[in-house]
N, C-alpha and C positions, 0 to 999 in steps of 0.2 A: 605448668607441668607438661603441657602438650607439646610444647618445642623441644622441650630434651629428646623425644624418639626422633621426632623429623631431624634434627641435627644431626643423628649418630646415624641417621641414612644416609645424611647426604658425607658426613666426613666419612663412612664408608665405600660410599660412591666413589668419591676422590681418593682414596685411598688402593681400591681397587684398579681404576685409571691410571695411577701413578705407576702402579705395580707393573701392567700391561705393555705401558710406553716404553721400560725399563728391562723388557724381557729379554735372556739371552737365549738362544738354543744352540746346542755344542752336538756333535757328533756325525753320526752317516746321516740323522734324518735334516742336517743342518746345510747338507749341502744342494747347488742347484739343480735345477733341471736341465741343464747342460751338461752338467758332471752325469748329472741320472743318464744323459741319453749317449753319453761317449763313454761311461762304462758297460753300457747295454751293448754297445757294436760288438763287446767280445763277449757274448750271454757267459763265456765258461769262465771267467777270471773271478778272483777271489772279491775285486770291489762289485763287479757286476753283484755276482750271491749273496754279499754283505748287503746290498742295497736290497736287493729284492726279499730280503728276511727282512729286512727294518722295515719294511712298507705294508711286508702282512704282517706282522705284529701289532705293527702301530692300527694297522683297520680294526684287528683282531680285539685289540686295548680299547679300543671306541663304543665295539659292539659289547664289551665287556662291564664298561661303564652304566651302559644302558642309555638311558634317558628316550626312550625309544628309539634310538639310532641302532641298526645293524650293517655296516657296510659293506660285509662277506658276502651278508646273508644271498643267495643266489649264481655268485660268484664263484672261479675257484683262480688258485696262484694265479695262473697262466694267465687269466681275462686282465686281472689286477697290474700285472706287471705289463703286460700289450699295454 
């Protein structure tokens, strides 16, 4: 009876892994860091703004979570997006 839990660790282990290998991500936060740094050259354009609200959100959503991570915390926009 002591193997059924380690089993249902480990097939969630693997289960977990499979999920991660298999991850998609879609949207503005899916794009690269080149995209990030050549819509930056025009700070005023609509993707440049688009980019720099999905990046504090996304810190924002972190600190939000918890886990003792705060990313903002000490920061503001401006440090984030430099």
């Amino acid at each position: 009876m002591r193997i059924v839990p380690g089993c249902l660790v480990a097939a969630g282990l693997m289960i977990g892994s499979a999920y991660a290998q298999t991850y998609t991500a879609l949207g503005a936060g899916s794009l690269s860091c080149g995209t990030w740094t050549a819509n930056r050259l025009s700070a005023a354009s609509d993707p440049a703004r688009q980019d720099e609200q999905w990046i504090v959100r996304f810190l924002s959503g972190v600190g939000w979570v918890g886990n003792g991570r705060d990313p903002p915390n000490g920061v503001d926009a401006e440090a984030v997006w430099a």
